[in-house]
C-alpha positions as CSV (number, residue, x, y, z in Angstrom):
1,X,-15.2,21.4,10.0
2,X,-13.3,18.3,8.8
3,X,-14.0,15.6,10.9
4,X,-11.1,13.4,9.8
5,X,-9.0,16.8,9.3
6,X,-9.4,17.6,13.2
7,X,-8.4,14.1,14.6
8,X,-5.0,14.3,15.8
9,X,-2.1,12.2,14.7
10,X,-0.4,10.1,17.0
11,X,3.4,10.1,16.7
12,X,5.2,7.3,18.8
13,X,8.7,6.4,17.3
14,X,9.0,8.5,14.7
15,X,11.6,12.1,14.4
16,X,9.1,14.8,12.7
17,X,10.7,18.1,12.2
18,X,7.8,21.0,10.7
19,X,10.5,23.4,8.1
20,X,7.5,25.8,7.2
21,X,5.4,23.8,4.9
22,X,7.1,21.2,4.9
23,X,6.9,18.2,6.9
24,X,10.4,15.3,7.4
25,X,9.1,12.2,8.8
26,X,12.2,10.0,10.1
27,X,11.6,6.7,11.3
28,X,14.8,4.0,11.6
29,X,14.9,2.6,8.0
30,X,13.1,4.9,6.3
31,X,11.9,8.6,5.6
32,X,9.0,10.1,4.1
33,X,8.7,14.3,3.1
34,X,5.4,16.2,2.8
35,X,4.4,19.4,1.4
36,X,1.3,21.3,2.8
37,X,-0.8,23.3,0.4
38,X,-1.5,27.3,0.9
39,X,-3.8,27.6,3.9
40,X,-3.1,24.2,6.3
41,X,-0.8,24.6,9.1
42,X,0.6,21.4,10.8
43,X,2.2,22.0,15.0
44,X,3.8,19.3,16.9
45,X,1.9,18.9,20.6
46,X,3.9,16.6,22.9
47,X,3.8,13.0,20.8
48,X,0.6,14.0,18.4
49,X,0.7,16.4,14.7
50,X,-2.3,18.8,14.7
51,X,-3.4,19.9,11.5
52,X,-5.2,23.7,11.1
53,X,-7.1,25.7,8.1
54,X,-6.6,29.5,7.8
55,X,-10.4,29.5,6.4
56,X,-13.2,27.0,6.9
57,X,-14.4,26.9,2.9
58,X,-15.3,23.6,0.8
59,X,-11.5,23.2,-0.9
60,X,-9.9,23.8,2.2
61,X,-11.8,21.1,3.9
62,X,-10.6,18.6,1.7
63,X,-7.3,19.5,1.4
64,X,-7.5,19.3,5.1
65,X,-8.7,15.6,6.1
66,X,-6.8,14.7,2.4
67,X,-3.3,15.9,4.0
68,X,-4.1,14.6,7.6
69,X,-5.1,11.2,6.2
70,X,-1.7,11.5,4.0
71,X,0.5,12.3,6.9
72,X,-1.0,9.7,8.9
73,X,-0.2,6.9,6.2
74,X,2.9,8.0,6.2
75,X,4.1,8.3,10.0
76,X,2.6,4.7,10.1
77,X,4.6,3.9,7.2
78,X,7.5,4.9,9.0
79,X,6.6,3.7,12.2
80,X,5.7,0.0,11.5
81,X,5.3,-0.3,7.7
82,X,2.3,-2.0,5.7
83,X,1.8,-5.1,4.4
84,X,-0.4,-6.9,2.2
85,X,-0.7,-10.3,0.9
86,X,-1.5,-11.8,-2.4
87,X,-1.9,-15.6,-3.8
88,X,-1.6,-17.2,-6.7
89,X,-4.6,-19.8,-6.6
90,X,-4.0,-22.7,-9.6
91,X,-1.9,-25.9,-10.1
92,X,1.2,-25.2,-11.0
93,X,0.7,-21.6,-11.1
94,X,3.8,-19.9,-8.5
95,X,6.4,-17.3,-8.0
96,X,10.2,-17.7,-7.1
97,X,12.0,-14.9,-5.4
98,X,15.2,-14.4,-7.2
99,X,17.3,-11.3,-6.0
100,X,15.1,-8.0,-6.5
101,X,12.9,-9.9,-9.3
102,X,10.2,-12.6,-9.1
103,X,10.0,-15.3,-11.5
104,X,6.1,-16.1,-12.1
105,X,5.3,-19.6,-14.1
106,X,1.7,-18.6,-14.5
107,X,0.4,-21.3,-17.0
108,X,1.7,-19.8,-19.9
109,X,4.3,-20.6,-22.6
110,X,6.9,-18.6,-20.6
111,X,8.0,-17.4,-17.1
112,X,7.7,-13.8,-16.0
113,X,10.4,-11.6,-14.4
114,X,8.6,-8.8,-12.2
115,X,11.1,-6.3,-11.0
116,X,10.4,-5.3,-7.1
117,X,10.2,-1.4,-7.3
118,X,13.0,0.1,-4.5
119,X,11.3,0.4,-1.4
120,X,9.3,-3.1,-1.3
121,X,10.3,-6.3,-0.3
122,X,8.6,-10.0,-0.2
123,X,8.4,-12.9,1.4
124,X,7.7,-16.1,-0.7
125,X,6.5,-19.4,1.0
126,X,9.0,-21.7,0.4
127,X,7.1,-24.8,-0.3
128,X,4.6,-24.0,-3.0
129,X,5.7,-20.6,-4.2
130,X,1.7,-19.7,-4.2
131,X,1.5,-17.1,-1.1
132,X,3.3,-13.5,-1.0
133,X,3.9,-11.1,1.7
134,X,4.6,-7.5,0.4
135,X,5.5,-5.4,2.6
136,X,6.7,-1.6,2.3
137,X,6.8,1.6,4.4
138,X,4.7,3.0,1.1
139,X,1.2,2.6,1.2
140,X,0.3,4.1,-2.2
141,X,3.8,2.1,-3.5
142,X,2.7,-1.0,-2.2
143,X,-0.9,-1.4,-3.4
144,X,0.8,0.2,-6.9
145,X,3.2,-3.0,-6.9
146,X,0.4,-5.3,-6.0
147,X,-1.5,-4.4,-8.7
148,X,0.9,-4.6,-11.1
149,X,1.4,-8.4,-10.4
150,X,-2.3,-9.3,-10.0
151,X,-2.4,-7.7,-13.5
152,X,-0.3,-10.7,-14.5
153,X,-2.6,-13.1,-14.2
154,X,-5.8,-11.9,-12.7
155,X,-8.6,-14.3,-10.9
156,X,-11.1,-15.5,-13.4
157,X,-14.6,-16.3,-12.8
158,X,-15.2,-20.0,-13.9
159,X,-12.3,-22.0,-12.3
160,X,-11.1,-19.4,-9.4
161,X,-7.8,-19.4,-10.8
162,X,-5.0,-16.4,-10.9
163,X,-3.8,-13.8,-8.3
164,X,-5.9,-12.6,-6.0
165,X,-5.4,-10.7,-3.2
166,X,-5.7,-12.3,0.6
167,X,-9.4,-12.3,1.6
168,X,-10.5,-11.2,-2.3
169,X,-14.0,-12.9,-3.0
170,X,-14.5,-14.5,-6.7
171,X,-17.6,-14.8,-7.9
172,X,-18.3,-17.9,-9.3
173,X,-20.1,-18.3,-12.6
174,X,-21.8,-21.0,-13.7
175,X,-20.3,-22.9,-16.4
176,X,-21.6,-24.5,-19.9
177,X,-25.1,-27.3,-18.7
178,X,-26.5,-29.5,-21.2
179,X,-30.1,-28.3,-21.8
C-alpha cells in the first residue's frame, strides 16, 4: 500500500468536479485539469479527494502516491499559489521588470531580455534590482522559469557571484596561494 497514495487531500477553497477520469480544479484566478491513469479512482468526501487502486501491484503503487502528490500540488496551486525566490548576488549585477520581460545587466557586454512564461509573475525590489519573488499557481512552471534565469548567470565557486536561489549554499573554493 502507498503510503503517500493513501493520505487524503485536503480541499478548502477550491471547486473540484471528478468527470470520470478526469479531474477540474477551480480556484478564483486560476484552474488546473488532471487525467488519472487506468486503474486509480479519485471520490470527493466532504472537503478532502481520496485517491483508490483497482489492484495493489508495483506500477499501480506509483502511479498512485505520483497522482496524489500531483493533485495535491495542484489544489495548493490553486488554493494559495507558490512562490520561490532567487538573487542575483554581484556588484552591479541586477534585473529590471519591464512589462512581461526582465531586463538582466549581468556583467556582460549586453543586457538580457527574459520573457515571463503566461502564468508567472515577479516582484522585483526596487532599490537594487538584486532580489526576485516568483510566484505562480504552477509548481512544475515555476521551478521551470527559475531555472531558466539562474541558467543566465549561474553562482560560481571562487567569488559567490551569480543567481542563486534563496537559502542556496556555494561552496567556496580556495583560490590561486603563492607556494
Amino acid at each position: 500500500m502507498s503510503k503517500i497514495g493513501r493520505k487524503p487531500i485536503p480541499v478548502e477553497s477550491a471547486n473540484v468536479t471528478i468527470d470520470g477520469k478526469m479531474l477540474t480544479i477551480k480556484g478564483l484566478k486560476h484552474t488546473e485539469t488532471h487525467i488519472l491513469p487506468e486503474g486509480v479512482h479519485i471520490v470527493q468526501e466532504d472537503k478532502c479527494l481520496k485517491i483508490t487502486v483497482d489492484e495493489n501491484t508495483a506500477e499501480l503503487k506509483r502511479a498512485w502516491g505520483l497522482h496524489r502528490a500531483l493533485i495535491a500540488n495542484k489544489v495548493k496551486g490553486v488554493e494559495t499559489g507558490f512562490e520561490q525566490r532567487v538573487k542575483i548576488v554581484g556588484l552591479g549585477l541586477k534585473g529590471q521588470l519591464v512589462g512581461r520581460k526582465i531586463n538582466f545587466s549581468l556583467g556582460f557586454s549586453h543586457k538580457i531580455e527574459f520573457d515571463l512564461p503566461e502564468g508567472v509573475s515577479v516582484v522585483v525590489e526596487e532599490k537594487k534590482g538584486q532580489d526576485l519573488l516568483f510566484r505562480a499557481a504552477n509548481k512544475e512552471l515555476l521551478s521551470n522559469t527559475c531555472d531558466a534565469v539562474r541558467r543566465l548567470r549561474p553562482p560560481e565557486p571562487y567569488k559567490g557571484t551569480g543567481i542563486m536561489f534563496e537559502g542556496q549554499r556555494i561552496i567556496r573554493k580556495a583560490g590561486k596561494t603563492k607556494a
